[in-house]
C-alpha positions, -999 to 999 in steps of 0.1 A, spaced: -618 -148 -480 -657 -157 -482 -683 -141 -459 -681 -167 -441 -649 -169 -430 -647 -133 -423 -680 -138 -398 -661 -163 -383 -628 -140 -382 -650 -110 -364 -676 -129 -347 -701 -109 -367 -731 -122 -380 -747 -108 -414 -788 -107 -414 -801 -117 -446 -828 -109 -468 -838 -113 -500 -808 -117 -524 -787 -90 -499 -769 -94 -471 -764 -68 -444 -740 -59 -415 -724 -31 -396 -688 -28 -388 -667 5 -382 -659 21 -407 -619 27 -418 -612 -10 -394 -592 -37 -411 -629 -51 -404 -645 -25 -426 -618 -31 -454 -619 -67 -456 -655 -63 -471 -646 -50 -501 -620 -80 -510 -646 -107 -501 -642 -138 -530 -679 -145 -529 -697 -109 -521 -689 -76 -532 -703 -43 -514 -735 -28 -531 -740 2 -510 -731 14 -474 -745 40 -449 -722 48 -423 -716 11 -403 -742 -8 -421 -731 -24 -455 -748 -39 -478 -734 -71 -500 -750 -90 -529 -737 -120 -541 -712 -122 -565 -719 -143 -596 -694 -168 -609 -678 -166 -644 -693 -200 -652 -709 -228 -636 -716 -265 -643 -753 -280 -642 -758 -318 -643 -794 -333 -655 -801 -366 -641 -839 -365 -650 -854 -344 -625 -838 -310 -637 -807 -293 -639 -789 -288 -604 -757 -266 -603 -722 -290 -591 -694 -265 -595 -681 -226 -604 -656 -211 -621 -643 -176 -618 -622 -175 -649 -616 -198 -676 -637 -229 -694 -605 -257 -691 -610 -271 -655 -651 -274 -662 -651 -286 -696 -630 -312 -680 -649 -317 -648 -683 -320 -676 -668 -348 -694 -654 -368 -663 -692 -362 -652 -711 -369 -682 -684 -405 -684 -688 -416 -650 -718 -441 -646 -735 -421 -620 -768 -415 -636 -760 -384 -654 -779 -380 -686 -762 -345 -699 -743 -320 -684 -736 -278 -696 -717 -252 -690 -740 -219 -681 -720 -184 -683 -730 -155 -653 -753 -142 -680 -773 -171 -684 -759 -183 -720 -748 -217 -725 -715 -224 -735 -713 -261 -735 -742 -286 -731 -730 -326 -737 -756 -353 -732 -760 -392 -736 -777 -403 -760 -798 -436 -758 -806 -457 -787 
């Protein structure tokens, strides 16, 4: 479940801030619980009701460069198959992609493909 979808499951909004989200819910309700099995945030710190999330970082995510700068198109939690994939269906589609790369959470690239123009 995403934040999202658990705001819209409890009718409770988060406030955010600079990276952090925040939010209060009771603590030991299925409410409360739920936080720590979000898909997309992960609890950083709580203080009675109020909880604290930070975004959680995917395994790997796919940036297209189509002259203006690198722009991020898709994630991956685990594994390199489905993006190396998704990269080269990208990079051999005529859609005004010059290159495409795979970025890891850490900031390392693992894949970077471009066309090259003679």
């Amino acid at each position: 479940m995403t934040l999202q979808e658990w705001s819209d499951k409890y009718g409770i909004q988060p406030a955010t801030g600079t990276g952090a989200v925040t939010l209060a819910t009771t603590v030991g309700t299925l409410a409360h619980r739920e936080l720590y099995t979000l898909n997309d945030y992960k609890v950083g710190d709580v203080a009675g009701p109020v909880v604290w999330l930070v975004p959680v970082k995917p395994a790997y995510r796919l940036e297209v460069n189509t002259g203006g700068g690198w722009t991020q198109t898709a994630s991956a939690e685990t594994g390199l198959v489905g993006l190396i994939q998704l990269a080269t269906d990208t990079l051999r589609a005529d859609n005004g992609v010059l290159a495409v790369r795979i970025v890891d959470k850490d900031g390392g690239i693992r894949l970077h493909l471009g066309l090259l123009e003679i």
